[in-house]
C-alpha positions in Angstrom: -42.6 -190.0 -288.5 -40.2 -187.6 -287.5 -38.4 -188.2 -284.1 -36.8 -185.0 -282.6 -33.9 -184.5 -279.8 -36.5 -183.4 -277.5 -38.5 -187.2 -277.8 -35.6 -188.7 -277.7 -34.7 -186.9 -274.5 -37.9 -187.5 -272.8 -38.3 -191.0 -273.7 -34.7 -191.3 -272.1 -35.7 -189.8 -268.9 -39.1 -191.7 -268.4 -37.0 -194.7 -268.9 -34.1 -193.2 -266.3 -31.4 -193.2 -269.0 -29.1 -190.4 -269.1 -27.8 -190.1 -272.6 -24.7 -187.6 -274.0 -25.0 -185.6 -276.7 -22.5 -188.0 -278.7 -25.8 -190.5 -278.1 -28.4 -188.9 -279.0 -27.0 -187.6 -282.0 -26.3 -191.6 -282.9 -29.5 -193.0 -281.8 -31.8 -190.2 -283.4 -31.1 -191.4 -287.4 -31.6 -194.9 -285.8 -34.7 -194.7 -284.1 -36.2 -192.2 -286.9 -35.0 -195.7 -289.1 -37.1 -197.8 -287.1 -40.2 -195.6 -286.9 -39.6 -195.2 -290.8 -39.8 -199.2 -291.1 -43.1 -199.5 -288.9 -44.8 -197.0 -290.6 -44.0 -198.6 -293.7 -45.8 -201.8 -292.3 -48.2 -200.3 -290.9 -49.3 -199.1 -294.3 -49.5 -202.3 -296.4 -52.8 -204.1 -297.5 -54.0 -206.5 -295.5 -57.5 -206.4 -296.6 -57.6 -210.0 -297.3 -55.2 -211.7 -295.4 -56.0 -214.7 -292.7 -55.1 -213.2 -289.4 -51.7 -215.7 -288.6 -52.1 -216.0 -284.8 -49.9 -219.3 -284.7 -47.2 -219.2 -287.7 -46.3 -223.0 -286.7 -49.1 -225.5 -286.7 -49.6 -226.9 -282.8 -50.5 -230.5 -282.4 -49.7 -232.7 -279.7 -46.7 -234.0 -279.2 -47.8 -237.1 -276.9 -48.2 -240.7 -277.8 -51.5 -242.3 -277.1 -51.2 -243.8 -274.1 -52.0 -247.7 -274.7 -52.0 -250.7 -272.1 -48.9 -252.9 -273.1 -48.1 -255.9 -270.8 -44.8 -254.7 -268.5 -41.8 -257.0 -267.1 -42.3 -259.5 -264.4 -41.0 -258.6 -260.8 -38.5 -261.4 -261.7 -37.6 -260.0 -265.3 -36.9 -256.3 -263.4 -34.4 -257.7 -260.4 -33.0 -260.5 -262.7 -29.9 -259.0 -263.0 -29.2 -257.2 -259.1 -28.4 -258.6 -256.1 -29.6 -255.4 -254.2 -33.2 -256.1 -253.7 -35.2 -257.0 -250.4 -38.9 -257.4 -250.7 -39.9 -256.4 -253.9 -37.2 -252.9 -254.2 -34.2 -252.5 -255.5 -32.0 -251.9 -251.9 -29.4 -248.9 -251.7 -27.2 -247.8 -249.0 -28.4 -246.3 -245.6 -28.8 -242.5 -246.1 -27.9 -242.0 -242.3 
């Protein structure tokens, strides 16, 4: 696919980019590369192929979530002294 001055100008100005001539003559051999690469893709045989719409298999990262037995209220505040009726105490916010 040929890209010309005048596409690249246009594309440029729908995108509100103002571009110098020194520019556009360095980014037409560049996107014309681009479009050259696509094209080339765009032409292979994929007749047979499995469409890939995840590359990496997704499973579930999460355990099972199974009832084990937990720490006594004594076990938890075993080694504080800051507790008062069954929570750990902190300091007075005001």
């Amino acid at each position: 696919m040929m890209f010309t001055k005048e596409t690249l100008q246009r594309a440029a100005k729908n995108a509100r980019i103002s571009l110098t001539e020194k520019e556009i003559e360095e980014f037409l051999p560049q996107i014309s590369a681009v479009l050259n690469a696509f094209s080339e893709i765009s032409r292979a045989e994929a007749k047979d192929a499995e469409p890939s719409i995840q590359p990496v298999p997704v499973k579930n990262a999460m355990r099972d979530d199974k009832a084990v037995k937990s720490l006594s209220e004594e076990e938890i505040f075993s080694n504080t002294r800051l507790k008062k009726d069954g929570y750990f105490k902190g300091p007075k916010v005001l």
